[in-house]
C-alpha positions in Angstrom: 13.5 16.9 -0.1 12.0 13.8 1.3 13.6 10.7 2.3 13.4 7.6 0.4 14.1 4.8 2.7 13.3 4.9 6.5 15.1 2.4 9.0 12.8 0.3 11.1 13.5 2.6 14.0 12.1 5.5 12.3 8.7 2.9 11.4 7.9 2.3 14.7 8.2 6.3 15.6 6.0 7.0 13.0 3.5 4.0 13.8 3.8 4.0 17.6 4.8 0.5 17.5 7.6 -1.7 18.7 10.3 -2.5 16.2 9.5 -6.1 16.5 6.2 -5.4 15.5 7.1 -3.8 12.9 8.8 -6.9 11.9 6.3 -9.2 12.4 3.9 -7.7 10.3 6.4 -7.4 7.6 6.6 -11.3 8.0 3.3 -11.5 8.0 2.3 -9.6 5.0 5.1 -10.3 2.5 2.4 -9.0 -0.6 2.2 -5.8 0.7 5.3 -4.4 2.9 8.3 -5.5 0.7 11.4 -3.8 2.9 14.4 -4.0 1.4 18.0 -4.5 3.0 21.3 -2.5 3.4 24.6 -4.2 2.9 24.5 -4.7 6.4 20.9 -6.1 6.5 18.8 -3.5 7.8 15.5 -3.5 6.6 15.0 -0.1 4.9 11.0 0.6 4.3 9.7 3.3 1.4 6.5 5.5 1.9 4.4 2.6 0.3 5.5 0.4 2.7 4.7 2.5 5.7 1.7 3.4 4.0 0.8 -0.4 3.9 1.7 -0.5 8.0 -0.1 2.2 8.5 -3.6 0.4 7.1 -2.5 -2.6 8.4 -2.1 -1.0 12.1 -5.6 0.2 11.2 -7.1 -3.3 10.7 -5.8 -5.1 13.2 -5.9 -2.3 16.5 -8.8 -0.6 15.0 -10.9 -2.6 13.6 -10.0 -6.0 14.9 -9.4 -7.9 12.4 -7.4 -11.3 12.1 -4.4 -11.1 10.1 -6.0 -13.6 7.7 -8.7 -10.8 8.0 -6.4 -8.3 7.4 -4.9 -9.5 4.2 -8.3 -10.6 2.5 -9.7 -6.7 3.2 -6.3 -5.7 1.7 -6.5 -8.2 -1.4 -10.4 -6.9 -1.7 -8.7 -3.3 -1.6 -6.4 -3.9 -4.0 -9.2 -5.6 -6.6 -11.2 -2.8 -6.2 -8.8 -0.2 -7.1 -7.5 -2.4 -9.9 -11.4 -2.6 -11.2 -11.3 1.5 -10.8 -8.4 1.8 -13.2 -9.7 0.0 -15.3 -13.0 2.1 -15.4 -11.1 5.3 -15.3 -9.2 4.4 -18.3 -12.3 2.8 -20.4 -13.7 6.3 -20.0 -11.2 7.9 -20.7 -10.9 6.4 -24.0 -14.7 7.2 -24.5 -14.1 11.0 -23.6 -11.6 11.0 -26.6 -13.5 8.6 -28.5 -17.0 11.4 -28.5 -14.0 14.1 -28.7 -13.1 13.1 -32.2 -17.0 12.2 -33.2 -17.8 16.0 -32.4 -14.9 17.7 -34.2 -16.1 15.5 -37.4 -19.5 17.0 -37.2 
């Protein structure tokens, strides 16, 4: 069974970063690492978040980038996989559409 939250310390062991880096790009890009807290106010972070680090780590070490750079590529990322959904469903509905035509013949 896999976890469902992961303390920060168990972030930066994953990501090879510093816990208060961890936390600074959580500050930094509120849209897409949302940790939440523990009664005691530990940030807890889900796979999505760490998989948004883990991009994030990639962008800035990797390729370079700005954070302002960073979070338009992620914005773009996001559009783009929006736009795919939507073109994955639209044929979808086509598929079923020619579906019914051909049963009708």
């Amino acid at each position: 069974m896999e976890k469902q939250f992961y303390s920060i310390g168990e972030v930066s062991g994953i990501l090879g970063e510093n816990n208060s880096t961890i936390r600074f790009w959580s500050n930094s890009f509120p849209r897409f690492v949302r940790p939440t807290r523990t009664a005691k106010g530990n940030r807890v972070y889900r796979k999505d978040d760490i998989e948004a680090l883990k991009l994030i780590r990639h962008l800035l070490k990797t390729e370079r980038l700005t954070i302002e750079g960073a979070t338009k590529r992620m914005d773009e990322d996001r559009k783009g996989t929006e736009r795919m959904q939507k073109i994955v469903e639209s044929l979808t509905s086509i598929r079923n559409m020619l579906t019914d035509v051909a049963k009708n013949l």
